[in-house]
LUMMARKE-213719 format. One record per atom (N, C-alpha, C): residue in three letters; chain; residue number from 1; z, y, x. Coordinates in pm, whole numbers, plus 50000, padded with zeros to 5 digits. Example, Ala and Ser with C-alpha at 12.3 -4.5 7.8 and 13.67 -1.06 7.14 Angstrom:
! LUMMARKE-213719
{residuo->ALA cadena->A num->1 zz->50780 yy->49431 xx->51319}
{residuo->ALA cadena->A num->1 zz->50780 yy->49550 xx->51230}
{residuo->ALA cadena->A num->1 zz->50780 yy->49670 xx->51320}
{residuo->SER cadena->A num->2 zz->50708 yy->49775 xx->51285}
{residuo->SER cadena->A num->2 zz->50714 yy->49894 xx->51367}
{residuo->SER cadena->A num->2 zz->50787 yy->50003 xx->51290}
END
This chain:
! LUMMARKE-213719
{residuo->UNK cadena->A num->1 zz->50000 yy->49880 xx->50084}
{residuo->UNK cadena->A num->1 zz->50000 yy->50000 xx->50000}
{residuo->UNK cadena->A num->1 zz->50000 yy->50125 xx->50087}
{residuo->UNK cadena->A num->2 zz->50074 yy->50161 xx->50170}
{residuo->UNK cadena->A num->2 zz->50117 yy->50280 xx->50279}
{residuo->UNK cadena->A num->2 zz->50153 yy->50176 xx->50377}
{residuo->UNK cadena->A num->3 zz->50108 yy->50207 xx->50505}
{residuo->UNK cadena->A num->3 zz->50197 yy->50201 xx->50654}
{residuo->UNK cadena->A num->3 zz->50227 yy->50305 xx->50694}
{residuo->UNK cadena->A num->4 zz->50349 yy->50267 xx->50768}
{residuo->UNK cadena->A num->4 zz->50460 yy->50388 xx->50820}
{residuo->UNK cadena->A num->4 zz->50445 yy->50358 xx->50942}
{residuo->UNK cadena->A num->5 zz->50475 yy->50466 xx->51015}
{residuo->UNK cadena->A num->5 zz->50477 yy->50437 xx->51174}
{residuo->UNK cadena->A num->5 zz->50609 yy->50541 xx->51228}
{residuo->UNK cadena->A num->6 zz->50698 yy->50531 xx->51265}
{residuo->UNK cadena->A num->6 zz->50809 yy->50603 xx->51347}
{residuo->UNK cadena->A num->6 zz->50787 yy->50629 xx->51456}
{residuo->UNK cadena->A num->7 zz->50833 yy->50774 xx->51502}
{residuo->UNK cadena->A num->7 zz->50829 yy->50764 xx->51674}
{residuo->UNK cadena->A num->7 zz->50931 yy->50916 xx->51687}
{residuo->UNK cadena->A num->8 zz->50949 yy->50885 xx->51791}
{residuo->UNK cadena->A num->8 zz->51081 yy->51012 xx->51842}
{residuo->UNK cadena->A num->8 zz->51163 yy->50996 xx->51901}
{residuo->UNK cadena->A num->9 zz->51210 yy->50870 xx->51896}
{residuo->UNK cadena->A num->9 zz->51319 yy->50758 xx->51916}
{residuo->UNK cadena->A num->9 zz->51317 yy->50785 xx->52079}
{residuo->UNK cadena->A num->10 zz->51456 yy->50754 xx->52123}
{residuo->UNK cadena->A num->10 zz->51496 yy->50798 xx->52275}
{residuo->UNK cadena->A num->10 zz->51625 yy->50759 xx->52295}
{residuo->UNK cadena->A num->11 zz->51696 yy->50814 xx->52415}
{residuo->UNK cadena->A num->11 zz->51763 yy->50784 xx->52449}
{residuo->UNK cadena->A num->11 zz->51858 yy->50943 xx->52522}
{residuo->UNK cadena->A num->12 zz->51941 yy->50940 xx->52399}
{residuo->UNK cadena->A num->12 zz->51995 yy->51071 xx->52475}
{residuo->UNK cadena->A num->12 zz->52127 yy->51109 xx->52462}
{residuo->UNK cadena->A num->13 zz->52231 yy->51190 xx->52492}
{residuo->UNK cadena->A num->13 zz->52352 yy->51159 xx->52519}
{residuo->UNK cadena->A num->13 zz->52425 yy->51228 xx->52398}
{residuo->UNK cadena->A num->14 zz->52575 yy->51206 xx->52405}
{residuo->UNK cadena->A num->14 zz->52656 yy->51266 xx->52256}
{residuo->UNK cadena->A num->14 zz->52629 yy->51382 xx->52264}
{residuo->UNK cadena->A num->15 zz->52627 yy->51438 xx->52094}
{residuo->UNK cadena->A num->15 zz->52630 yy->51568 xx->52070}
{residuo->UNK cadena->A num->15 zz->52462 yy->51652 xx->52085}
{residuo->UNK cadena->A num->16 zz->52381 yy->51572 xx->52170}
{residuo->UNK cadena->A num->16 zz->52243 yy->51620 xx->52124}
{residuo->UNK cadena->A num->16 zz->52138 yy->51587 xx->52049}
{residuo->UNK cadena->A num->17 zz->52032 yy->51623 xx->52045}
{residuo->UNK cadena->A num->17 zz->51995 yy->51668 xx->51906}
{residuo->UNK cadena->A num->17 zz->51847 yy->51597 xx->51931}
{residuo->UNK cadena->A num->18 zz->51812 yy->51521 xx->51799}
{residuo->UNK cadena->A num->18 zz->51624 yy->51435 xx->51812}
{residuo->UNK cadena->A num->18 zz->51626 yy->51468 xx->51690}
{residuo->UNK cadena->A num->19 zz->51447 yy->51465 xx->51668}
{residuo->UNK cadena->A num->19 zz->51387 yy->51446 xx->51567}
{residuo->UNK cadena->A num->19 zz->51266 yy->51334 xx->51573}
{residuo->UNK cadena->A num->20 zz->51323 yy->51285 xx->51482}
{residuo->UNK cadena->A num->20 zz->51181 yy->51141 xx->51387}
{residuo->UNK cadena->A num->20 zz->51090 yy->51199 xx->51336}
{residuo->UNK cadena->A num->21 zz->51019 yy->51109 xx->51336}
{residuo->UNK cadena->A num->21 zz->50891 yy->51159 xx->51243}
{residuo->UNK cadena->A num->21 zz->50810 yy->50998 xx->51182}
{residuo->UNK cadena->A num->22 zz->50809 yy->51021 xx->51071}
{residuo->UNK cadena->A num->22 zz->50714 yy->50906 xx->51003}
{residuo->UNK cadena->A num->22 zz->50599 yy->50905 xx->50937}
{residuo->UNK cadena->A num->23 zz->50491 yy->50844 xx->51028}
{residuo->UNK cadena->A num->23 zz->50374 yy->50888 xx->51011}
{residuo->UNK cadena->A num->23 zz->50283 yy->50820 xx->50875}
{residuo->UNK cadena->A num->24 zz->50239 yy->50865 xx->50759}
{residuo->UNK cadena->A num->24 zz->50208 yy->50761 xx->50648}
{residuo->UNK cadena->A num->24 zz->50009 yy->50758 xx->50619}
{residuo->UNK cadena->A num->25 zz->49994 yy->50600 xx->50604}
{residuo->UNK cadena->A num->25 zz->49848 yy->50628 xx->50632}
{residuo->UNK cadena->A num->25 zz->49824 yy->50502 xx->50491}
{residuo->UNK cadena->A num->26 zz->49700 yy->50518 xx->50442}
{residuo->UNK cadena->A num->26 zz->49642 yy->50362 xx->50369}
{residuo->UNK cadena->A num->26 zz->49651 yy->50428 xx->50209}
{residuo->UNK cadena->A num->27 zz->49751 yy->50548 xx->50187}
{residuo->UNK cadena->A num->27 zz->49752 yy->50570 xx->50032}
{residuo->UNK cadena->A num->27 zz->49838 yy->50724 xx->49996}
{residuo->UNK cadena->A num->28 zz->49847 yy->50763 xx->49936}
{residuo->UNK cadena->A num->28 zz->49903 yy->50887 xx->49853}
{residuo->UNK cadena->A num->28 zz->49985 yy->50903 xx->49909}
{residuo->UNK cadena->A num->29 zz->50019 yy->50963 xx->49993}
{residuo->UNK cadena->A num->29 zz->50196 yy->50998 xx->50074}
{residuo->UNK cadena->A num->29 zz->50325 yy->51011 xx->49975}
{residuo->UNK cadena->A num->30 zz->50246 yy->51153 xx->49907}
{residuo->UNK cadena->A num->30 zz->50297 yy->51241 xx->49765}
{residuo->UNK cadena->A num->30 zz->50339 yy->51171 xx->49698}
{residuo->UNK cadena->A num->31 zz->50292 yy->51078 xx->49619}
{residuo->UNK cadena->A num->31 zz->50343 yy->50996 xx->49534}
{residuo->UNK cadena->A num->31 zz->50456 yy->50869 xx->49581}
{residuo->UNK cadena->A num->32 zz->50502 yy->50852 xx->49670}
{residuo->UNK cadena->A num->32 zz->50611 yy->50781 xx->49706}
{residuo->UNK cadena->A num->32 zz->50775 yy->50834 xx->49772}
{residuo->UNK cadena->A num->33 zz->50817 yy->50829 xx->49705}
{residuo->UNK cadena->A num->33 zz->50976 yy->50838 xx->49743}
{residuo->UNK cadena->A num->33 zz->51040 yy->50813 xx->49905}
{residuo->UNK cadena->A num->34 zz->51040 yy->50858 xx->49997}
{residuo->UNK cadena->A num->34 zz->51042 yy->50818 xx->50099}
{residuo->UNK cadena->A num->34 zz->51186 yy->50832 xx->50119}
{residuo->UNK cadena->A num->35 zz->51266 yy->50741 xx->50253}
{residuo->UNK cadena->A num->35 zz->51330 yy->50676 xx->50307}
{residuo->UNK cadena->A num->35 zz->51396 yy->50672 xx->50443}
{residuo->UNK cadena->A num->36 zz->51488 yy->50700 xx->50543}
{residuo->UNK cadena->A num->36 zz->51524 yy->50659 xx->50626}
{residuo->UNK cadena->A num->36 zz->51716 yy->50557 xx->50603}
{residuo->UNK cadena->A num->37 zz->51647 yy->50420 xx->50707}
{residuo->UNK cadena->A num->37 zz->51771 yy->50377 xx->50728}
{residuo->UNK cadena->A num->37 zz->51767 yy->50384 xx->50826}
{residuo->UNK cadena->A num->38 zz->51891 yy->50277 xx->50900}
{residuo->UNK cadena->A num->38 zz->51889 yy->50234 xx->50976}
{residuo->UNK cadena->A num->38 zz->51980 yy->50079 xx->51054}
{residuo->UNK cadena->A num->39 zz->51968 yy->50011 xx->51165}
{residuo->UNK cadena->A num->39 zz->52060 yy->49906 xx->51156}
{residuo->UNK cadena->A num->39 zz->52088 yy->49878 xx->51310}
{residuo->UNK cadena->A num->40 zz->52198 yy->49855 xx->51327}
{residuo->UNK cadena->A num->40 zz->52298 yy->49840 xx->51448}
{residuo->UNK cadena->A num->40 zz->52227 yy->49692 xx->51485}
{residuo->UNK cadena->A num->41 zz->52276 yy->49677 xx->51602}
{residuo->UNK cadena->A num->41 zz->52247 yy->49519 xx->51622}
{residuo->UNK cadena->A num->41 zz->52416 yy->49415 xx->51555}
{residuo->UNK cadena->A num->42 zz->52404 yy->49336 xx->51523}
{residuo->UNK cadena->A num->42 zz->52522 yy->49295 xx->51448}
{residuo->UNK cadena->A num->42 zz->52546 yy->49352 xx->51281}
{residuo->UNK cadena->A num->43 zz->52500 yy->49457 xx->51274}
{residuo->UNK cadena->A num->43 zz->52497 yy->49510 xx->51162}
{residuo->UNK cadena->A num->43 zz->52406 yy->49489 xx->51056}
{residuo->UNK cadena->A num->44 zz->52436 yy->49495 xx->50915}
{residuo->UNK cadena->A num->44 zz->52333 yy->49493 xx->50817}
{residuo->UNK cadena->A num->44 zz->52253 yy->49626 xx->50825}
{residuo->UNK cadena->A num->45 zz->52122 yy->49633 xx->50783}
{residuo->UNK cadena->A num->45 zz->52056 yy->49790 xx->50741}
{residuo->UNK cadena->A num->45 zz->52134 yy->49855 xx->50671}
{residuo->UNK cadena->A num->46 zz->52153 yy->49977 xx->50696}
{residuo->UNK cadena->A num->46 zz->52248 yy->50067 xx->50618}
{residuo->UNK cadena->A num->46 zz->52149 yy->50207 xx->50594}
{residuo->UNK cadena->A num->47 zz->52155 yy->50255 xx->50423}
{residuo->UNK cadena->A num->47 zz->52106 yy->50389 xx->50401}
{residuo->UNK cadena->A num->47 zz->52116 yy->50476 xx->50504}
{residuo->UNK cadena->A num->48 zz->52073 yy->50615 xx->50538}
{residuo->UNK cadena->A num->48 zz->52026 yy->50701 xx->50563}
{residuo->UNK cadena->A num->48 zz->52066 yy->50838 xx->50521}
{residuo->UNK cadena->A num->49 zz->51914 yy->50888 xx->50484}
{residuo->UNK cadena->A num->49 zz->51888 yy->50964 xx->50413}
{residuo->UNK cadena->A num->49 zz->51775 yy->50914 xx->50286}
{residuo->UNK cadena->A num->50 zz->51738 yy->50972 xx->50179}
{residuo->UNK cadena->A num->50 zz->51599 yy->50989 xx->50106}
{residuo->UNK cadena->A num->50 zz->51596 yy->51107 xx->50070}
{residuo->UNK cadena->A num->51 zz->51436 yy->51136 xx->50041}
{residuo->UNK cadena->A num->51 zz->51358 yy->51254 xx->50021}
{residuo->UNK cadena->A num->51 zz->51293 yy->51255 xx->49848}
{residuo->UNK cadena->A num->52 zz->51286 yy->51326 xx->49774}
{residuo->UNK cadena->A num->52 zz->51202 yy->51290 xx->49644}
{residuo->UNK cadena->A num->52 zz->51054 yy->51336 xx->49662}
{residuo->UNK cadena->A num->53 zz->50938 yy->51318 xx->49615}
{residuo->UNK cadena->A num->53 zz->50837 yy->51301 xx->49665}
{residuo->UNK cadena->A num->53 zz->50774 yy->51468 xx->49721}
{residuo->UNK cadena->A num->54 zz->50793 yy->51567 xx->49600}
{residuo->UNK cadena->A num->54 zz->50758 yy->51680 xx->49650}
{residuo->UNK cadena->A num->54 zz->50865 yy->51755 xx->49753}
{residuo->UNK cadena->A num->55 zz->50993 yy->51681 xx->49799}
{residuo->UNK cadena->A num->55 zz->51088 yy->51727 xx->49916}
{residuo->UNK cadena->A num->55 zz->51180 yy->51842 xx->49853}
{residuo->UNK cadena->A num->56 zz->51200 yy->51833 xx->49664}
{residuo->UNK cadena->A num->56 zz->51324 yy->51920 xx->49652}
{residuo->UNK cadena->A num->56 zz->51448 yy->51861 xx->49597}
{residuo->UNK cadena->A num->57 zz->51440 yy->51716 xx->49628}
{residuo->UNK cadena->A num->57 zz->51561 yy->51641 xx->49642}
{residuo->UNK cadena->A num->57 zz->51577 yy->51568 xx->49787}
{residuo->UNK cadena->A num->58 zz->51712 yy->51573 xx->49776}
{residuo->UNK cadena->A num->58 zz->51762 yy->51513 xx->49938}
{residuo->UNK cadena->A num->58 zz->51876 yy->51429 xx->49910}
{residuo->UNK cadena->A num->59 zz->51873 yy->51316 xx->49967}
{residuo->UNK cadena->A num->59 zz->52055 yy->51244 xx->49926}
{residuo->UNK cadena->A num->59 zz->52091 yy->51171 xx->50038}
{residuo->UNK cadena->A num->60 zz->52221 yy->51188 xx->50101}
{residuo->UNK cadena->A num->60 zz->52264 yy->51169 xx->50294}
{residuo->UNK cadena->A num->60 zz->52354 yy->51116 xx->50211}
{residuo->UNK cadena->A num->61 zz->52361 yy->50961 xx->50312}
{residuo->UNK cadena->A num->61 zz->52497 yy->50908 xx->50322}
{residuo->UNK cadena->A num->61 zz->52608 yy->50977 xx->50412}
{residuo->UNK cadena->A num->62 zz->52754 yy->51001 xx->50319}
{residuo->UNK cadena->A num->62 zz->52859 yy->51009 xx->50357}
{residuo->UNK cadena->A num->62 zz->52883 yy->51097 xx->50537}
{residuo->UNK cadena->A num->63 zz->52814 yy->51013 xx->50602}
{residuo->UNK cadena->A num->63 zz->52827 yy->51041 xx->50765}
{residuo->UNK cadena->A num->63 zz->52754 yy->51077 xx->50833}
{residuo->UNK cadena->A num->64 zz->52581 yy->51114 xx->50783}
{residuo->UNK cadena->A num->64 zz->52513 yy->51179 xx->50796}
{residuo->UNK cadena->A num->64 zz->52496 yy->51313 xx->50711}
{residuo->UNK cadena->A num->65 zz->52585 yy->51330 xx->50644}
{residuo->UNK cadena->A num->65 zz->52616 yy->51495 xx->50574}
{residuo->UNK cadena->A num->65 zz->52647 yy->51615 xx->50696}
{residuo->UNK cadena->A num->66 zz->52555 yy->51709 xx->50715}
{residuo->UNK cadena->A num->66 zz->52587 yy->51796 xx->50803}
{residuo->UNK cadena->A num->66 zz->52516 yy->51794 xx->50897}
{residuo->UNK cadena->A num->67 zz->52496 yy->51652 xx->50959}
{residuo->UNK cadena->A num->67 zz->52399 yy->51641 xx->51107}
{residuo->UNK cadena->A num->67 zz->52295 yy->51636 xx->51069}
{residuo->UNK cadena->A num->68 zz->52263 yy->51572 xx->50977}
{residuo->UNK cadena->A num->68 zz->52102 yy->51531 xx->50934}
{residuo->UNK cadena->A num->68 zz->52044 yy->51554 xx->50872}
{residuo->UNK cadena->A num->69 zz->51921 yy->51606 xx->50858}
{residuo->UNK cadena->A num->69 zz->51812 yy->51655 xx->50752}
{residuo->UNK cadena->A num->69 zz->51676 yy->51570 xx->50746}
{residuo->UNK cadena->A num->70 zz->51660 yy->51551 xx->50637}
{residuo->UNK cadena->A num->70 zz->51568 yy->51486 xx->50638}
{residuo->UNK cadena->A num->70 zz->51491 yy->51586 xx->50493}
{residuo->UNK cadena->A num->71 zz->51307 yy->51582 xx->50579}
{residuo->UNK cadena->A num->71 zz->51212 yy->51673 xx->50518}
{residuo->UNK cadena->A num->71 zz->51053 yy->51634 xx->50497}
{residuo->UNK cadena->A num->72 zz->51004 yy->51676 xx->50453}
{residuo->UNK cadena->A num->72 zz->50826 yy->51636 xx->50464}
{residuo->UNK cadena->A num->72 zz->50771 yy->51701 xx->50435}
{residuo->UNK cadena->A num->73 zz->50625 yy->51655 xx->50505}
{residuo->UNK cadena->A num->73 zz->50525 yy->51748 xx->50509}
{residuo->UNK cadena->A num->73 zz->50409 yy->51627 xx->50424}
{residuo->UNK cadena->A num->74 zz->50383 yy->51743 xx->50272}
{residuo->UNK cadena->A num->74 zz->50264 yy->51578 xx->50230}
{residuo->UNK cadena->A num->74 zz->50125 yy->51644 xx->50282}
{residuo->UNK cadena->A num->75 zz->50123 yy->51769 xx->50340}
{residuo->UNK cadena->A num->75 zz->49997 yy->51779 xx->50370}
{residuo->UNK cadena->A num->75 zz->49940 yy->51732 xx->50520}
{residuo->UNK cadena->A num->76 zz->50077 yy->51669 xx->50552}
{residuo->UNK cadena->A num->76 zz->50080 yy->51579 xx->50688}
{residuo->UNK cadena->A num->76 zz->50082 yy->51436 xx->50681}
{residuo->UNK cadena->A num->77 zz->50137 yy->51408 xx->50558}
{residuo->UNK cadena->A num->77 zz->50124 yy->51276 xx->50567}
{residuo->UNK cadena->A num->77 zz->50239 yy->51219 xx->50642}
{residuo->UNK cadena->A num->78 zz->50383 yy->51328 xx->50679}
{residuo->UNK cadena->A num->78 zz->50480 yy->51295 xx->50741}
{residuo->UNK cadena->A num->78 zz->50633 yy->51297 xx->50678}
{residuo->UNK cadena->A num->79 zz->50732 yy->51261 xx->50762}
{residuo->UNK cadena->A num->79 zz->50809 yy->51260 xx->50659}
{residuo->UNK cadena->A num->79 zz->50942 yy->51250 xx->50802}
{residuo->UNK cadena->A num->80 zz->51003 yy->51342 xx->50783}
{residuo->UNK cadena->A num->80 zz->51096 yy->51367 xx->50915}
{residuo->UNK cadena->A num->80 zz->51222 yy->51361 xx->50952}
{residuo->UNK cadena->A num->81 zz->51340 yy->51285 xx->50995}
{residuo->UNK cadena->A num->81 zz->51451 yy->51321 xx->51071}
{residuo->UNK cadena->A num->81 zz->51539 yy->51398 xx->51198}
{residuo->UNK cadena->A num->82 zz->51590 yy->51499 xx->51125}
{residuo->UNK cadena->A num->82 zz->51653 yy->51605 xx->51196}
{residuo->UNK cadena->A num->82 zz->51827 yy->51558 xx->51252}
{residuo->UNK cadena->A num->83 zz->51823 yy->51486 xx->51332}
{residuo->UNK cadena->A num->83 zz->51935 yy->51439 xx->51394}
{residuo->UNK cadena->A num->83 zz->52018 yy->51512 xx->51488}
{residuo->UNK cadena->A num->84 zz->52094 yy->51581 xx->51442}
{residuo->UNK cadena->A num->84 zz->52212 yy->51691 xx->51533}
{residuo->UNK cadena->A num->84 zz->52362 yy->51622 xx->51541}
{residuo->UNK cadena->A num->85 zz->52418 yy->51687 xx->51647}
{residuo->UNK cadena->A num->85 zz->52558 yy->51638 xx->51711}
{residuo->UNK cadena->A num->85 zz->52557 yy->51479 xx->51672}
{residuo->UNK cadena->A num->86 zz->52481 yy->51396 xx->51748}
{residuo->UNK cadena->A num->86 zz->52438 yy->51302 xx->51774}
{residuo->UNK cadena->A num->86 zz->52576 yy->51202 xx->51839}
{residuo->UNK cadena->A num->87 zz->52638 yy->51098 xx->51791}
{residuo->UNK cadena->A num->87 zz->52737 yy->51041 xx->51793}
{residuo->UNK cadena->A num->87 zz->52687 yy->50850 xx->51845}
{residuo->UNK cadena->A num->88 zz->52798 yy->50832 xx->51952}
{residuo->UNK cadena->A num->88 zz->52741 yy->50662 xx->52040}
{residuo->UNK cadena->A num->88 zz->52735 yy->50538 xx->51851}
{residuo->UNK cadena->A num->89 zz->52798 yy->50609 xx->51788}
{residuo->UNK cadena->A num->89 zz->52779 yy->50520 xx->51657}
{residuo->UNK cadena->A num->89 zz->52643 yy->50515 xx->51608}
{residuo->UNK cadena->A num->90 zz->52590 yy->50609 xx->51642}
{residuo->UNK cadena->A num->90 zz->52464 yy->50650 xx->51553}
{residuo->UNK cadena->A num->90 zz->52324 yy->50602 xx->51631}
{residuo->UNK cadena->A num->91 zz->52364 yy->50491 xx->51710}
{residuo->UNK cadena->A num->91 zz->52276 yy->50409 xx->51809}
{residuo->UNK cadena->A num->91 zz->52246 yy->50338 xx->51709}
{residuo->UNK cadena->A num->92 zz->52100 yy->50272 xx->51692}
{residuo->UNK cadena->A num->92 zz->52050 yy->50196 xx->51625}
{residuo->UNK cadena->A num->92 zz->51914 yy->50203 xx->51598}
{residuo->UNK cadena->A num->93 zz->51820 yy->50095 xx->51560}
{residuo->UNK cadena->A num->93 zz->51700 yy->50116 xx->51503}
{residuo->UNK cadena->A num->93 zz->51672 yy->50182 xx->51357}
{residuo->UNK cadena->A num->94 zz->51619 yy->50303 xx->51395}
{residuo->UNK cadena->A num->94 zz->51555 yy->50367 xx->51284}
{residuo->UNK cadena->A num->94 zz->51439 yy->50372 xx->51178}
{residuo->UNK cadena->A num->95 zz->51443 yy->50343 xx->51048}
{residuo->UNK cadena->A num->95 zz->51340 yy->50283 xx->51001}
{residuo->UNK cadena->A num->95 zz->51315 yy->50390 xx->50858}
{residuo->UNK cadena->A num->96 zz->51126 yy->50443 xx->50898}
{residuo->UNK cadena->A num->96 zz->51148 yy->50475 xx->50720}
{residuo->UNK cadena->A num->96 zz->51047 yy->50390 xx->50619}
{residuo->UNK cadena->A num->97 zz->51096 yy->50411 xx->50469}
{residuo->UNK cadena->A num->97 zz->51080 yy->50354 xx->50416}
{residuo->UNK cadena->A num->97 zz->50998 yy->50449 xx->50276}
{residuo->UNK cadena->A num->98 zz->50887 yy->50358 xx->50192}
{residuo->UNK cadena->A num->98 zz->50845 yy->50451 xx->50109}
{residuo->UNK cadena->A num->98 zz->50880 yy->50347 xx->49988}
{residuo->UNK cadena->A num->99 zz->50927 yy->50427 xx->49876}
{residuo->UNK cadena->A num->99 zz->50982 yy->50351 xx->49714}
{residuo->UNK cadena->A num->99 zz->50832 yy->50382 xx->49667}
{residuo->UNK cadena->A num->100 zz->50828 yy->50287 xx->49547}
{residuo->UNK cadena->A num->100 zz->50705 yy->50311 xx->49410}
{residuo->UNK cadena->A num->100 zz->50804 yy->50365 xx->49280}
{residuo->UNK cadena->A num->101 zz->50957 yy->50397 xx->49332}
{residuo->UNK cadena->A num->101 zz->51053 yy->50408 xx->49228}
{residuo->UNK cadena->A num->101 zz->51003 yy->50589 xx->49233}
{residuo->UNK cadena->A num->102 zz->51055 yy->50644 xx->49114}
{residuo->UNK cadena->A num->102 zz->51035 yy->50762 xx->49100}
{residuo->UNK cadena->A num->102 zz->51205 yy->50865 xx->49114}
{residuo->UNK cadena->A num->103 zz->51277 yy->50776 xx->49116}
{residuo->UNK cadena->A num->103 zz->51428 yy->50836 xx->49129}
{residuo->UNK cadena->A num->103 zz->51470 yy->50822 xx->49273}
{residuo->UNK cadena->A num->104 zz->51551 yy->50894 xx->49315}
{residuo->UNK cadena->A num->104 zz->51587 yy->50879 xx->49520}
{residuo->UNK cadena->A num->104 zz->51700 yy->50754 xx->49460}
{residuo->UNK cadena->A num->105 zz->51696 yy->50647 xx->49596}
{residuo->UNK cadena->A num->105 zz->51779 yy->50543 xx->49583}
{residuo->UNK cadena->A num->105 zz->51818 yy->50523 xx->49714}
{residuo->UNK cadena->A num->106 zz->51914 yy->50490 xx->49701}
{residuo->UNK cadena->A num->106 zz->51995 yy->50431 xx->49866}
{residuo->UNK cadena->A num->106 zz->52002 yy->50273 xx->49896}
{residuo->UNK cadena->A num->107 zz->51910 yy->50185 xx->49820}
{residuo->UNK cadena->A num->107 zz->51929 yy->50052 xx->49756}
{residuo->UNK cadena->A num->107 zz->51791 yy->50010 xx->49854}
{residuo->UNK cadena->A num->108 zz->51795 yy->49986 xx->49953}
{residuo->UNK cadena->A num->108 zz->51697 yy->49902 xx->50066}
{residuo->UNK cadena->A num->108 zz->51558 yy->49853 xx->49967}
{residuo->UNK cadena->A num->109 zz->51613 yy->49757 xx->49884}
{residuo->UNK cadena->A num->109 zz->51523 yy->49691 xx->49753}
{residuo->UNK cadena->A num->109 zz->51441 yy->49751 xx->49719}
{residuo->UNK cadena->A num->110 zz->51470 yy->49901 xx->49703}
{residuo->UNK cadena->A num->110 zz->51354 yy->49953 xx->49617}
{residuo->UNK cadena->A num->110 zz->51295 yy->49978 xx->49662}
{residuo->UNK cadena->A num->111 zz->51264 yy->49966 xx->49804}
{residuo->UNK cadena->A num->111 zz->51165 yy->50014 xx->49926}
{residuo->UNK cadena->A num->111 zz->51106 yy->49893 xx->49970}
{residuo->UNK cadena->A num->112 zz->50941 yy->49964 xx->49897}
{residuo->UNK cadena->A num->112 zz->50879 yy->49832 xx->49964}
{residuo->UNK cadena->A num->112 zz->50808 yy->49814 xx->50058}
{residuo->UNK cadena->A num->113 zz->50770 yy->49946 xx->50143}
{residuo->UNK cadena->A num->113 zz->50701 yy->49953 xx->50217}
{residuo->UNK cadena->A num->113 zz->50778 yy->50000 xx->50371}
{residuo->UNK cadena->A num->114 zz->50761 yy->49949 xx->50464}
{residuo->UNK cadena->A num->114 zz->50867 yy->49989 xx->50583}
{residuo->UNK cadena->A num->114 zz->50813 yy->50015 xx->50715}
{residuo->UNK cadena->A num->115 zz->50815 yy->50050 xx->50788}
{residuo->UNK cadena->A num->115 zz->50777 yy->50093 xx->50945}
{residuo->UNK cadena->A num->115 zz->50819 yy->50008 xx->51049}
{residuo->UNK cadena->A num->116 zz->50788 yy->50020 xx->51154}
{residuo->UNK cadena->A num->116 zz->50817 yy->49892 xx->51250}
{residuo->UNK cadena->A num->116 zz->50976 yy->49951 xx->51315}
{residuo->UNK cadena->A num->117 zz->51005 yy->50075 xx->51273}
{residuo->UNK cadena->A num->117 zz->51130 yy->50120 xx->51340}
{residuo->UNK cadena->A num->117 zz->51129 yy->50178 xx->51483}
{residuo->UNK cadena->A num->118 zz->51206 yy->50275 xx->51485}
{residuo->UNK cadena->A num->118 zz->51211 yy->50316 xx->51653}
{residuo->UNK cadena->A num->118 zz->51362 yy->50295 xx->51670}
{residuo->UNK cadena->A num->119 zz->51402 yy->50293 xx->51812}
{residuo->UNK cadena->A num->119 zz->51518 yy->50316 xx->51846}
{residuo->UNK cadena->A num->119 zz->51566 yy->50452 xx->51903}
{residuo->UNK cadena->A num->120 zz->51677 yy->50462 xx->51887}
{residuo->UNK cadena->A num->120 zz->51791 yy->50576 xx->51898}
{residuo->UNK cadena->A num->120 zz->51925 yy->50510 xx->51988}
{residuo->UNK cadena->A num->121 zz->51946 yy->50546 xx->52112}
{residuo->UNK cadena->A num->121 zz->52043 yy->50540 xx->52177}
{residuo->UNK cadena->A num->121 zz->52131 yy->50621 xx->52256}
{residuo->UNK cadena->A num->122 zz->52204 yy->50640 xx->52191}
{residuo->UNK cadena->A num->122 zz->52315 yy->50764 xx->52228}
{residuo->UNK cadena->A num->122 zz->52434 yy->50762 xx->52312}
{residuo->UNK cadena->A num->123 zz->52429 yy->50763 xx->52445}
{residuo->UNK cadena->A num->123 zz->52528 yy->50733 xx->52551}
{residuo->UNK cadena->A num->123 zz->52632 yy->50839 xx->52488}
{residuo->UNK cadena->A num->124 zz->52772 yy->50806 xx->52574}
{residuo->UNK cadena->A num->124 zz->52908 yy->50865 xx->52569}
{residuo->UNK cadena->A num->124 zz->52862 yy->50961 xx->52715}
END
């Protein structure tokens, strides 16, 4: 339906600052609900952020409130993470995701389309 492609992903120390970017190709950008999780090694995938399709809804889990923004561009075909005061927790593979749902969800499920993920590693 859509492929996603991530890239941004690095390796950089506490307290500084990356941005993602997810690149969408194969179908309508606009029309899909887009997505970032992410997952620890040992860990299950855990929500993110999501975006609503025209970018005037936003919904951050709990611990990404404050550091993170997440935004898009549909005349890019992109869809972006703004990662500030960057924490050794917040190491993990980053993945976005596009819904066919029309409501923002934090529910992995409703995302059916996914990216190969980048990584994020954040030394002490």
């Amino acid at each position: 339906q859509v492929q996603l492609q991530e890239s941004g992903g690095g390796l950089v120390q506490a307290g500084d600052s990356l941005r993602l970017s997810c690149a969408a190709s194969g179908d309508t950008f606009s029309s899909y609900v887009m997505g970032w999780f992410r997952q620890a090694p040992g860990k299950e995938r855990e929500f993110v952020a999501t975006i609503s399709r025209t970018g005037a809804r936003t919904t951050y889990a709990d611990s990404m409130k404050g550091r993170f923004t997440i935004s898009r561009d549909n005349a890019k075909n992109t869809v972006y993470l703004q990662m500030n005061s960057l924490r050794p927790e917040d190491t993990a593979v980053y993945f976005c995701a596009a819904s066919d749902y029309l409501t923002l969800t934090n529910v992995a499920g409703y995302y059916g389309d996914w990216g190969q993920g980048t990584q994020v590693t954040v030394s002490s």
